[in-house]
MARTORFI-912185 format. One record per residue (C-alpha): residue in three letters; x, y, z. Coordinates in steps of 0.02 Angstrom, whole numbers, padded with zeros to 5 digits, always signed. Each point is the difference from the previous one (the first is absolute). Layout:
MARTORFI-912185
alaXYZ...
END
This chain:
MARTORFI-912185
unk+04054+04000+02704unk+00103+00081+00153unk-00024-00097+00164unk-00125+00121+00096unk-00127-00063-00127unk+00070-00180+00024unk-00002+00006+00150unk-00193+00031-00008unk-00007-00159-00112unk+00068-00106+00147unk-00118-00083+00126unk-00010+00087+00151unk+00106-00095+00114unk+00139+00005-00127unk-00006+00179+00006unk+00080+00035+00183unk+00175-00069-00079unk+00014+00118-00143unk+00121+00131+00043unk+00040+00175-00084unk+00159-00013-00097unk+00043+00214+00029unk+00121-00031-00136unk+00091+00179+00005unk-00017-00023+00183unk+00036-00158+00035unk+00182-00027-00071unk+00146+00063+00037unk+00151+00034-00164unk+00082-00129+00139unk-00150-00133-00040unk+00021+00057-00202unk+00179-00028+00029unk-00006-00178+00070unk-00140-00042-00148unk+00124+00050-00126unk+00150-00085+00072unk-00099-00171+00018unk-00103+00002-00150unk+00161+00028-00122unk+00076-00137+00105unk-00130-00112-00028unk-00033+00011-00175unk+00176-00029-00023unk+00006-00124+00108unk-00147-00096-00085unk+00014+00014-00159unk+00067-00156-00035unk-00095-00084+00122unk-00179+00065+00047unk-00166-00068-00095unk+00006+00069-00171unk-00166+00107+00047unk+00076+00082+00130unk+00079+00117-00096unk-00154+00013-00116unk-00091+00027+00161unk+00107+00150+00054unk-00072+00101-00134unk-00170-00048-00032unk-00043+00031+00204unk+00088+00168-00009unk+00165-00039+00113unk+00131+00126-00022unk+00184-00031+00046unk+00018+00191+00027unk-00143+00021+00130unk-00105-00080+00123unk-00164-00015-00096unk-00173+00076+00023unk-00136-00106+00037unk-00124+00106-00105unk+00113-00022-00151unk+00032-00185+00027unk-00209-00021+00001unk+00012+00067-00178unk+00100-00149-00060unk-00055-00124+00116unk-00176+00020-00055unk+00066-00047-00196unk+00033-00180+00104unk-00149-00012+00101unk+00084+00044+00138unk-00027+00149+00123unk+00099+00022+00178unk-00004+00118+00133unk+00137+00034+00142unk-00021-00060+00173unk+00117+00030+00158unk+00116-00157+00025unk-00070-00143+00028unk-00192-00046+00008unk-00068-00163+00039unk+00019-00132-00121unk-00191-00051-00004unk-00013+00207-00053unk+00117-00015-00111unk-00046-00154-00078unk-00191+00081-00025unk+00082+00146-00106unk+00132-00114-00095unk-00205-00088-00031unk-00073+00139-00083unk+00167+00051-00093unk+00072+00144+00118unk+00179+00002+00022unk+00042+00064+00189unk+00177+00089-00024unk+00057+00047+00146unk+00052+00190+00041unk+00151+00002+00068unk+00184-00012-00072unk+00105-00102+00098unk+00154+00073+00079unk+00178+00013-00060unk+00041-00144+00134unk-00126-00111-00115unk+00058+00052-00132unk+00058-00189-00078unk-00152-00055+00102unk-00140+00031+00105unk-00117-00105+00118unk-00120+00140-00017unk-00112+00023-00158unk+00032+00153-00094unk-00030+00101-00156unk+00168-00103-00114unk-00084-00160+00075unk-00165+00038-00026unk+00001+00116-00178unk+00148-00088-00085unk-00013-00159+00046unk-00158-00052+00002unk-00088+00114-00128unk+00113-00023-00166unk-00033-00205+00030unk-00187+00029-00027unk+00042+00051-00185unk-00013-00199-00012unk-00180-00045-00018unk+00006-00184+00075unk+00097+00090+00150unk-00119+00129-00008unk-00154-00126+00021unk+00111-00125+00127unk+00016+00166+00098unk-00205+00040+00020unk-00017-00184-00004unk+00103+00000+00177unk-00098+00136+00062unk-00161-00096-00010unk+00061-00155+00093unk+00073+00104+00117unk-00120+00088+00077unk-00097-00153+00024unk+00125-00065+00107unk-00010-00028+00177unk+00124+00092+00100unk+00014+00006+00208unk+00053+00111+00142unk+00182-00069-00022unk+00006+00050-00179unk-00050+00206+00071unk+00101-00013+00140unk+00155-00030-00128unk-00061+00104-00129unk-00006+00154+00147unk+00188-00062+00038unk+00073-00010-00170unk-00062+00173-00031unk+00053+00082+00147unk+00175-00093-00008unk+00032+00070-00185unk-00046+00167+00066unk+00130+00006+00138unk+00128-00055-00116unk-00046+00112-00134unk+00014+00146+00122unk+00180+00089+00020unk-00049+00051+00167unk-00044-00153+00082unk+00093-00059+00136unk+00060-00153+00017unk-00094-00083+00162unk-00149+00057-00121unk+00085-00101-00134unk+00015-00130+00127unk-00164-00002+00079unk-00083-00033-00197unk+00107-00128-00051unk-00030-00091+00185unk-00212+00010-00039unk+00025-00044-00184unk+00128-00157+00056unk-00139-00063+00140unk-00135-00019-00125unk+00123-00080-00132unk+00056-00115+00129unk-00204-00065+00050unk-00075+00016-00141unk-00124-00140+00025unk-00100-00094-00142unk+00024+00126-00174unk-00178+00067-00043unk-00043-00026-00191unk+00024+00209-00030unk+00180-00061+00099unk+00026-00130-00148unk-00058+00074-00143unk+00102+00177+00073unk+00151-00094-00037unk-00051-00063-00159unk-00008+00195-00046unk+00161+00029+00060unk+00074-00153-00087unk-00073+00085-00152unk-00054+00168-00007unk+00135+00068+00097unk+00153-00138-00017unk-00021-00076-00155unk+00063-00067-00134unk-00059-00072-00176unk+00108-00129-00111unk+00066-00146+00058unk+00136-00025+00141unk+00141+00014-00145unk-00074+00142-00099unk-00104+00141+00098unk-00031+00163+00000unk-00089+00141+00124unk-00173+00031+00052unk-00019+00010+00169unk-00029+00162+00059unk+00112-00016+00153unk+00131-00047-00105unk-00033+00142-00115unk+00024+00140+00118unk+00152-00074+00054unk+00158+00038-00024unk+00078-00115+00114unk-00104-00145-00026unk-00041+00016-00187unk+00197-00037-00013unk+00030-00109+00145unk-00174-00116-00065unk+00100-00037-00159unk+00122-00098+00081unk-00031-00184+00002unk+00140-00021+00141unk-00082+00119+00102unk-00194-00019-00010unk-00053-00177-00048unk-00152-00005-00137unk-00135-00131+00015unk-00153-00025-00145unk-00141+00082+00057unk-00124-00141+00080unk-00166+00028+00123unk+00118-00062+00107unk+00075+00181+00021unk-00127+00029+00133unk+00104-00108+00126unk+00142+00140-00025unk-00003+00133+00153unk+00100+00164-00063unk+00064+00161+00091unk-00036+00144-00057unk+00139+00081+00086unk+00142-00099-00082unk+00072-00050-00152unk-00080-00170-00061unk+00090-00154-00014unk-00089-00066-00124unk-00115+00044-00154unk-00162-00078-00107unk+00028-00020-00187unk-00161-00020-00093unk-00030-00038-00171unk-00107+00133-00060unk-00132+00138+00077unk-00126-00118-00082unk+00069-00144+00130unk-00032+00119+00136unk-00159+00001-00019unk+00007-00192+00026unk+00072+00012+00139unk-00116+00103+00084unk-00151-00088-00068unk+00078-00165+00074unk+00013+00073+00201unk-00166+00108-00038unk-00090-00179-00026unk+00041-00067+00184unk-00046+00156+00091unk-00171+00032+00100unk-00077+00119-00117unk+00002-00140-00131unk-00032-00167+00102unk-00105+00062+00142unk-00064-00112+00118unk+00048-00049+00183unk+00170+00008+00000unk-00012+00186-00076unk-00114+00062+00138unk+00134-00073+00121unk+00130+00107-00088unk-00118+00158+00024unk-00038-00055+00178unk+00200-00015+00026unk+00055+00158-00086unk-00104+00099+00153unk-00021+00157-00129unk-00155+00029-00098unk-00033-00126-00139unk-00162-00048-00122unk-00086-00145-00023unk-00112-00013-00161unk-00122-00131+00013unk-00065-00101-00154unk-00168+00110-00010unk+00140+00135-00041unk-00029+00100+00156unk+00154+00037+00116unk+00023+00023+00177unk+00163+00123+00029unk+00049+00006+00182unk+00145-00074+00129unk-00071-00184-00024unk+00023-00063+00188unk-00118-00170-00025unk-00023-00150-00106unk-00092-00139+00004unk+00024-00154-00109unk-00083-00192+00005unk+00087-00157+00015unk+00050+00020-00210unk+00083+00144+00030unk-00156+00118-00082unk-00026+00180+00086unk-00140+00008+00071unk-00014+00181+00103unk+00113+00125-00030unk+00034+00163+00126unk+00068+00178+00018unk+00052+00100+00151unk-00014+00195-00008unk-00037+00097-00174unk-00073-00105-00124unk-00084+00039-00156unk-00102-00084-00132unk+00031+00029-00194unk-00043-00085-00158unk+00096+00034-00160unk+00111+00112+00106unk-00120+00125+00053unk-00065-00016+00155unk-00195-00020+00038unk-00087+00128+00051unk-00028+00018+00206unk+00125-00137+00015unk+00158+00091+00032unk+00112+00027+00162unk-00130+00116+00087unk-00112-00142-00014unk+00114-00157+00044unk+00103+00075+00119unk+00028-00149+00116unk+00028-00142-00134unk-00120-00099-00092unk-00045-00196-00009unk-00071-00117-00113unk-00039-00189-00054unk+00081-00072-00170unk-00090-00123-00104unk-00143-00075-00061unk-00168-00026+00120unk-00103-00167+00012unk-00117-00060-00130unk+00048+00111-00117unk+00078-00068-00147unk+00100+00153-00076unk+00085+00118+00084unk-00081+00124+00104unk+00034+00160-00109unk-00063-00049-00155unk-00160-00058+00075unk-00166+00081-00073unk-00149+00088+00096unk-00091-00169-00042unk+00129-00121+00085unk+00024+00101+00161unk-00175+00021+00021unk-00022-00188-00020unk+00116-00030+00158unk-00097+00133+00089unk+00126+00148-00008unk-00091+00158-00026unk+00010+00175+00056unk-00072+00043+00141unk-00020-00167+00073unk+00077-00109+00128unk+00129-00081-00102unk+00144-00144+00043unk+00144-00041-00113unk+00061-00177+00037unk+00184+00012-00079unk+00097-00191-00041unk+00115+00042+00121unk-00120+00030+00155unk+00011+00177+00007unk-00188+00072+00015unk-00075+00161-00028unk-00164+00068+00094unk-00080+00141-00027unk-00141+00115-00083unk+00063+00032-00183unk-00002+00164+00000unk+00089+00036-00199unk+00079-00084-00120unk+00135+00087-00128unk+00057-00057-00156unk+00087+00025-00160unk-00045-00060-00152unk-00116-00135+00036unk+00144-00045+00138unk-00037-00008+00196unk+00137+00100+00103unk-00056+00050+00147unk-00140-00059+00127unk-00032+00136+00144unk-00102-00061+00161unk-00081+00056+00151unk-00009-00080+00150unk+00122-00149-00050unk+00102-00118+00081unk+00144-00085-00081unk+00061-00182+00052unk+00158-00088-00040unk-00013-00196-00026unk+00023-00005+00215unk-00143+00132+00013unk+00130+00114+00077unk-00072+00180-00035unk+00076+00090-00137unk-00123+00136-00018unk-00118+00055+00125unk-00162+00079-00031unk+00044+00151+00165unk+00155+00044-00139unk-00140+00078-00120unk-00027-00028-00183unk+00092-00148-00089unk+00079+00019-00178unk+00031-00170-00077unk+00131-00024-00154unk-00079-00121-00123unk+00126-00108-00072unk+00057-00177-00037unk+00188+00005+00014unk+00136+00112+00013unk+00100+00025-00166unk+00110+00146+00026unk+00089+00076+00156unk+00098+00165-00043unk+00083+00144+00106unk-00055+00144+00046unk-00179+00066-00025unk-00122-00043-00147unk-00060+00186-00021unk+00165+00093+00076unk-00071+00168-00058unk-00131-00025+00153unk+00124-00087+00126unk+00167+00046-00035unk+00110-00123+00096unk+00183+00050-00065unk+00133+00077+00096unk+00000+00189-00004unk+00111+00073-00076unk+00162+00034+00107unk+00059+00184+00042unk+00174-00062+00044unk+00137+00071-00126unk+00183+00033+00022unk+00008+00179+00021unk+00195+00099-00084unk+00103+00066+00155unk+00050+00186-00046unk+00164-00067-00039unk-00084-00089-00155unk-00090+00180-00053unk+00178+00093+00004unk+00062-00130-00126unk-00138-00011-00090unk+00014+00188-00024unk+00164-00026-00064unk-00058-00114-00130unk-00133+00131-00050unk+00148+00156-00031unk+00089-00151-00091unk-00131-00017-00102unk-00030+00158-00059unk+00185+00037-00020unk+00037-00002-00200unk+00060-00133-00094unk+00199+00009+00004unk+00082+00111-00146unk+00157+00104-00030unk+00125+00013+00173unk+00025+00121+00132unk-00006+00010+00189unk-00107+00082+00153unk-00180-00062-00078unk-00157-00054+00077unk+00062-00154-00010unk+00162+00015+00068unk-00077+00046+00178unk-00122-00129-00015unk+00141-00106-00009unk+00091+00069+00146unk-00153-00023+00112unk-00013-00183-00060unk+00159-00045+00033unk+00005+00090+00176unk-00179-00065+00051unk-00064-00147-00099unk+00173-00078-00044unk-00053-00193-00005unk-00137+00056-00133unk+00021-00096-00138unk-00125+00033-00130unk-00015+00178+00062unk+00214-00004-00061unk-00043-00076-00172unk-00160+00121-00039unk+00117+00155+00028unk+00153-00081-00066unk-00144+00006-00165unk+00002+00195+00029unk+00172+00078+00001unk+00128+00045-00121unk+00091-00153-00080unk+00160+00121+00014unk-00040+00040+00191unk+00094-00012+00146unk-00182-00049+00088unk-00035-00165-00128unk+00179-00023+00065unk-00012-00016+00190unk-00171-00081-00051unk+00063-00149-00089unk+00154-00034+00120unk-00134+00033+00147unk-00112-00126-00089unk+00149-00122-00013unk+00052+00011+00188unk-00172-00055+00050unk+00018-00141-00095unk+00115-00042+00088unk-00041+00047+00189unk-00191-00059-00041unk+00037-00170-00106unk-00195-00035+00036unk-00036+00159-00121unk+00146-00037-00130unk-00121-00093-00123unk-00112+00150+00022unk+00134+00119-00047unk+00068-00085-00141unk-00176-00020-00089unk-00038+00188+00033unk+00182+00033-00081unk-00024-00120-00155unk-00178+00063-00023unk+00076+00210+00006unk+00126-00045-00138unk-00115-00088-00106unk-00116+00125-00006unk+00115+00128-00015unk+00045-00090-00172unk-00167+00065-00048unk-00069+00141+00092unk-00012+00099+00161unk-00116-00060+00136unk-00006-00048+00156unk-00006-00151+00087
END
């Protein structure tokens, strides 16, 4: 299956993040270039001490060292683990991301970070994305902890704070990731991202269990604190950080605990500590531990408060089943901390089983909606699994003049105009010329507002993010348009790369080649490029007088650029081991 036709699979909110890969398009032999440099690296690097699977994992989702892969031909493996994925542009919100991790789609990102990443990137991007977290899903516990996150995820409830840094983050890794950014741009990013970090207010539950993900997902590790190996995608796709983590003096390990939710992290940084857990099975545990204290499981009072709090859209589902998805602005409770009334402001919508009932979407509730919680008087079971019989014995009928007396003084008054339900169960009363009274006989509905649709429930027993029936009203973020954008400085070098490329592998000696002015415009124009150096160096003559002034130009810049000398010295290492057994390129 290629990903136009899963793409059609996805729910139609999901669809706006998919992007179009444009393979041949899309990268540049520089992009190639910096895959094959870090890849090698890593797998080296890791062998000893990444997850057994990983490496496992490399081949059964497709991942080439040579090449950055194709989407399409990573669907045909994927699908052999249950698995399917689809690229997006950067970063996309988390409760997005968190629906498609759900239904087992793998967002990779498209683009490949820059040769100023190159040991490590705030940014995601196709090494992060592809080889580090795809070969992990060859491990079916990870594989179901993975989905499993996904479906507490989007349940929970996120707030304006949580977008606000979500925009920031993303536009901050875009500045950095772009060679042509100046640095009051620079500047200006950090400075937003830094004021948010610095008030962050009371963490939202998507704010808790985010870091959980990152403490696992992305940055962790599985063993114990003495003995532990790799699985953390983050750490994967690292080649800074998948050494530097592996140092007990340097980054501190702690058993992985629920308590890793109290842990803040930057995503811009190097982390200072790490989360060992036992096992992907463990995980799970974890997870299933936080999931049981958030609002989609215990409901209730304190949950609408959270809703009510978080100022973004948010659904309440009421005992009856039905759910009321809107910006919940009121609550009502009595003196035992029961809700009694529950409110929206602006767009609200009405859904049971997560699709939403007919002529009760946004066109309809456009203002907000309203409505009592509980049981009425006199009537000894709840009020949605009463029969025909019962409310006819306390005079409620349609068409009629009809009062509901809730316990907690809230009346309703009105002529009964309808009555919907579901399986023998009541879920919705609709009125005409109603008034509705709180327990003060304040007015909370008046008759001049038109017709009055009443919820039927007893109690509140879930409160989620988002919308109930998103397909109908779609509450994410849009997708962002803002990408860093290559200066035409970038597109000469990444030319260069290209005639590099297609030079052939070195053989025999000689002088005045293709590759020998190549060389000279390097050196003239593009003299502090590194992995540009080592890919030619790959290219000429082992006799040459080119691979000479290559390797001692190589060495100087080692020296005059000691931030790059690591670089250089893996890109070296890595020619003459491969040269041991064949021609290629870096």
């Amino acid at each position: 299956m290629n990903q136009v036709e899963i793409t059609r699979q996805l729910p139609s909110h999901l669809r706006q993040f998919v992007a179009d890969q444009n393979y041949a398009s899309r990268y540049s032999a520089k992009d190639h270039a910096v895959w094959r440099f870090v890849m090698r690296q890593l797998v080296e690097q890791l062998k000893h001490s990444a997850h057994p699977v990983y490496f496992e994992g490399l081949e059964k989702t497709g991942i080439s060292l040579e090449a950055i892969p194709s989407i399409d031909d990573m669907n045909v493996r994927l699908a052999k683990l249950g698995w399917r994925a689809i690229v997006v542009d950067g970063f996309i919100p988390p409760q997005a991301f968190m629906e498609l991790q759900s239904l087992r789609v793998l967002a990779i990102a498209l683009d490949m970070r820059s040769i100023h990443h190159i040991e490590y990137t705030p940014a995601p991007d196709i090494i992060h994305e592809a080889a580090g977290h795809a070969p992990i899903l060859a491990d079916v516990e990870y594989s179901d902890y993975l989905q499993r996150f996904g479906e507490v995820g989007m349940k929970a409830i996120y707030n304006q704070y949580d977008l606000d840094l979500y925009e920031a983050v993303r536009q901050l890794s875009i500045v950095k990731e772009s060679e042509d950014a100046t640095e009051s741009e620079i500047f200006a990013a950090q400075g937003k991202l830094e004021r948010l970090v610095g008030n962050p207010g009371q963490p939202s539950e998507l704010a808790l269990l985010t870091r959980l993900h990152w403490w696992t997902v992305e940055y962790g590790l599985v063993g114990d604190v003495e003995h532990y190996s790799i699985f953390g995608a983050g750490l994967l796709s690292s080649l800074e950080e998948s050494l530097i983590c592996m140092d007990d003096n340097k980054v501190k390990k702690i058993p992985l605990t629920v308590d890793a939710i109290k842990t803040a992290y930057d995503i811009t940084t190097l982390q200072p500590q790490l989360f060992v857990t036992k096992s992907c099975r463990h995980l799970t545990q974890i997870l299933d531990e936080y999931a049981r204290t958030m609002c989609y499981q215990t409901g209730g009072a304190r949950s609408v408060e959270t809703a009510i709090e978080a100022k973004v859209v948010t659904s309440c589902e009421l005992s009856s089943g039905i759910t009321v998805s809107g910006i919940f602005t009121t609550l009502l409770q009595n003196v035992i901390d029961e809700v009694i009334y529950i409110g929206t402001t602006g767009p609200s919508q009405l859904t049971l089983a997560g699709t939403e009932l007919e002529g009760h979407g946004v066109g309809y509730h456009p203002d907000g909606f309203g409505s009592p919680v509980g049981r009425i008087c006199n009537l000894m079971k709840p009020l949605e699994t009463a029969s025909e019989y019962e409310l006819q014995e306390m005079n409620i009928r349609r068409g009629e003049i009809t009062t509901l007396e809730f316990l907690s003084g809230i009346t309703v008054t009105g002529r009964l105009k309808s009555m919907y339900k579901n399986q023998a169960l009541m879920l919705l009363m609709t009125f005409e010329d109603c008034i509705v009274l709180d327990p003060a006989s304040n007015i909370l509905f008046d008759p001049a507002w038109g017709t009055y649709d009443m919820v039927v429930g007893e109690f509140v027993r879930a409160v989620f993010s988002g919308s109930a029936d998103p397909t109908r009203f779609d509450v994410y973020p849009i997708a962002s348009k803002s990408q860093a954008l290559p200066c035409e400085r970038d597109l000469e070098e990444a030319h260069l790369y290209q005639r590099v490329q297609d030079l052939p592998t070195m053989s025999g000696s000689g002088g005045g080649s293709e590759a020998d002015i190549i060389a000279l415009k390097v050196l003239r124009d593009f003299p502090d490029s590194w992995l540009l150096l080592i890919n030619l160096l790959s290219r000429v003559p082992a006799d040459s007088k080119t691979k000479t002034e290559l390797t001692a130009h190589l060495y100087a810049l080692k020296i005059r650029r000691p931030q790059l000398a690591d670089l250089i010295s893996r890109g070296i290492n890595s020619l003459e081991l491969n040269s041991l057994n064949k021609d290629t390129t870096l």
